[in-house]
C-alpha positions in Angstrom: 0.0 0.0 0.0 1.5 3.6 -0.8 1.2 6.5 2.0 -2.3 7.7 0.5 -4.2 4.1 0.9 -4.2 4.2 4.7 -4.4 6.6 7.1 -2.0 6.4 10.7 -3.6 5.1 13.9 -1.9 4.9 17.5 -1.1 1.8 19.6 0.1 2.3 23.4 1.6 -1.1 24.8 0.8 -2.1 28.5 3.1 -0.4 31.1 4.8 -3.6 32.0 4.4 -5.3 35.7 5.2 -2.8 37.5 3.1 -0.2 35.6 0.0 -2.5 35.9 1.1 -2.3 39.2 0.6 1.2 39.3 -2.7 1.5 37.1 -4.5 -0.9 39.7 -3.7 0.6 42.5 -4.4 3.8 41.3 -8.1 2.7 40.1 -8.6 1.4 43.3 -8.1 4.0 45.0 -10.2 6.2 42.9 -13.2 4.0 42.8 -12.6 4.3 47.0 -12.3 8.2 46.7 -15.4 7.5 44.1 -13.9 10.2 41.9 -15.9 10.5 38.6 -15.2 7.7 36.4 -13.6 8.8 32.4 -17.2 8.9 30.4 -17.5 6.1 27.8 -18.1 2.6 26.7 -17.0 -0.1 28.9 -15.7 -3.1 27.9 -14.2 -6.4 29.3 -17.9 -7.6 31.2 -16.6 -11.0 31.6 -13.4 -11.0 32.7 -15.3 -8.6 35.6 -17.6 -11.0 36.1 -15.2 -14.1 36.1 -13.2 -12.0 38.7 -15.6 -10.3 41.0 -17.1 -14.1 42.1 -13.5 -14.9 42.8 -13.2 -12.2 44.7 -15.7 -13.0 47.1 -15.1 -16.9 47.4 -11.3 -15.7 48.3 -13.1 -13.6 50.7 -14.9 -16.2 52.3 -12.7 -19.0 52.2 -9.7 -16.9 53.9 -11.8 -17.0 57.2 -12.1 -20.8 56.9 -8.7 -21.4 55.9 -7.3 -19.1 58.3 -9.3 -21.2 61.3 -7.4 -23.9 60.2 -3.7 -22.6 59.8 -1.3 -22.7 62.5 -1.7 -19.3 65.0 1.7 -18.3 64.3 1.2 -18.5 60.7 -2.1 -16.2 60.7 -0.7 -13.0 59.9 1.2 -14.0 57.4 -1.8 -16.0 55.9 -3.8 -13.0 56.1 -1.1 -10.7 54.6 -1.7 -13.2 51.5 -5.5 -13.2 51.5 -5.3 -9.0 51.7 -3.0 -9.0 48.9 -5.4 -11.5 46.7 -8.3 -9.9 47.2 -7.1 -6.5 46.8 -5.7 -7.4 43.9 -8.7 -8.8 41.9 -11.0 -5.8 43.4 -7.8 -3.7 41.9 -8.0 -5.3 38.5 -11.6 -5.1 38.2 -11.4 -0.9 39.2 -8.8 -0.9 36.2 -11.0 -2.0 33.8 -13.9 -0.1 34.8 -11.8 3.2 34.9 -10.8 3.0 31.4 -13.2 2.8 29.1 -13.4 2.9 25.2 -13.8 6.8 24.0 -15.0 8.1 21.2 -14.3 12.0 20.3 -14.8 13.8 16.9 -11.1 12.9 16.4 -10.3 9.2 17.4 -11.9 6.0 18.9 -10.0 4.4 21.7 -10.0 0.9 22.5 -8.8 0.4 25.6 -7.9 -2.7 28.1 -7.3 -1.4 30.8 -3.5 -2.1 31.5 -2.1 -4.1 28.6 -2.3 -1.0 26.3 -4.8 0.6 23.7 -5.2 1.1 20.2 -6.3 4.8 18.9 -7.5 4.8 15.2 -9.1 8.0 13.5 -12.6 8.6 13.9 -12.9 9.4 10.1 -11.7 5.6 9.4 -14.1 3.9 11.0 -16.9 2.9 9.2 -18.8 0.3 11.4 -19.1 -1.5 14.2 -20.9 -4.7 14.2 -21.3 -7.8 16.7 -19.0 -10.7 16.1 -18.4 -13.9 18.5 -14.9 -14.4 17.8 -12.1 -15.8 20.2 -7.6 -14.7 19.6 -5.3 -16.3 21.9 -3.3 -13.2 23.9 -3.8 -10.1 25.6 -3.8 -6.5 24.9 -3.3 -4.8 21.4 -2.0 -8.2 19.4 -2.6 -9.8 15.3 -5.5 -11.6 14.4 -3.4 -15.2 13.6 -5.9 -16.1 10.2 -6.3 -12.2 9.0 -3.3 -10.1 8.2 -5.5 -7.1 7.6 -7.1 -7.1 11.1 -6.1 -6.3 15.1 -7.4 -7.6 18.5 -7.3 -5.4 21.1 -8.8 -6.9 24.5 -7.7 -8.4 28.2 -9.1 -11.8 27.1 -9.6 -14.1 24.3 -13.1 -13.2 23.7 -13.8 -10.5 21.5 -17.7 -9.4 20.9 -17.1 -6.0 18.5 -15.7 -5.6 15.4 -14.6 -2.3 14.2 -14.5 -1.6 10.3 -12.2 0.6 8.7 -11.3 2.2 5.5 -8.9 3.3 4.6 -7.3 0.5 6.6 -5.4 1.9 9.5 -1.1 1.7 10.2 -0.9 0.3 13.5 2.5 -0.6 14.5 2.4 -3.4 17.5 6.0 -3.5 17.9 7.4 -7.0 18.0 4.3 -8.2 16.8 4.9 -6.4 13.5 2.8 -3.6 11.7 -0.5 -4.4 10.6 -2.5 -2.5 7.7 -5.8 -2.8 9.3 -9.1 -3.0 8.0 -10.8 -4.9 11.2 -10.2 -4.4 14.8 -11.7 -6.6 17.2 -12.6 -5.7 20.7 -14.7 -6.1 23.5 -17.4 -4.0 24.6 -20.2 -4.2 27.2 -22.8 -2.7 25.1 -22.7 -2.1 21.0 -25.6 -0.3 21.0 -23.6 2.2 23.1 -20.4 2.3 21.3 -22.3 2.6 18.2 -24.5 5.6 19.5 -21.3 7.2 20.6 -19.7 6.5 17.2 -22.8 8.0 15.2 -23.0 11.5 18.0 -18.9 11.8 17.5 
């Protein structure tokens, strides 16, 4: 493709460990504070709700396990339990506090912490429901289309986003993609579509 055929979109890899780090804590403690929330589509709605039942089994099963660890071992014990709950509370906040967006200028698809992909607003053409499943995390290729881009925290992706002109994205490693599909997750399409069409 020459420089005219496509048009330049964005991708942001995830902040690494430590960075994830960071963005979970952070959300966490802004869903405590219950600071205003970014407006705009969320995504992600099963990893949430494979998560938040965790959560609360962990919850309860720490006071049953803890009745049956040693007494000198307890604090430690709970130490661990704090830290595992926390952190799926912390992971669920992340995802909630970053939403897709759509302006007049861009759509962002977003995961969270494992990076986002921004594509021009003039690109995209549709959105329309898919039920489609690609191994890996965050901004990554679709393994069976060269022309299209998954951009999620799972492998389940319920939203696919049409372009044209195709899209640049670069994902680094991965290799650059010319894309004409990007496939994501979102809560609700009727949503993400409504923001698309008042952008």
């Amino acid at each position: 493709m020459t420089a005219m055929e496509w048009v330049a979109g964005t991708v942001t890899a995830g902040p690494g460990k430590a960075g994830a780090v960071r963005v979970w804590g952070r959300s966490l403690v802004e869903v405590v504070l219950r600071r205003p929330a970014v407006p705009g589509v969320r995504h992600s709605a099963g990893v949430r709700q494979l998560v938040l039942p965790l959560v609360a089994v962990e919850f309860v099963t720490s006071f049953l396990v803890s009745s049956m660890v040693p007494p000198p071992l307890r604090p430690a014990h709970a130490v661990l339990e704090l830290l595992l709950i926390t952190s799926g509370l912390a992971l669920v906040a992340a995802l909630v506090r970053h939403p897709h967006q759509v302006d007049t200028e861009r759509l962002v698809l977003r995961t969270g912490f494992l990076g986002e992909v921004v594509l021009p607003r003039a690109a995209v053409r549709s959105v329309a429901p898919v039920i489609r499943t690609v191994n890996g995390r965050g901004p990554r290729p679709v393994p069976d289309e060269p022309e299209a881009v998954a951009c999620s925290v799972g492998g389940s992706l319920d939203v696919a986003v049409r372009l044209d002109p195709p899209v640049r994205l670069d994902l680094g490693a991965a290799g650059v993609v010319d894309a004409r599909t990007v496939y994501a997750s979102a809560d609700s399409l009727p949503a993400l579509s409504a923001a698309l069409r008042a952008a």
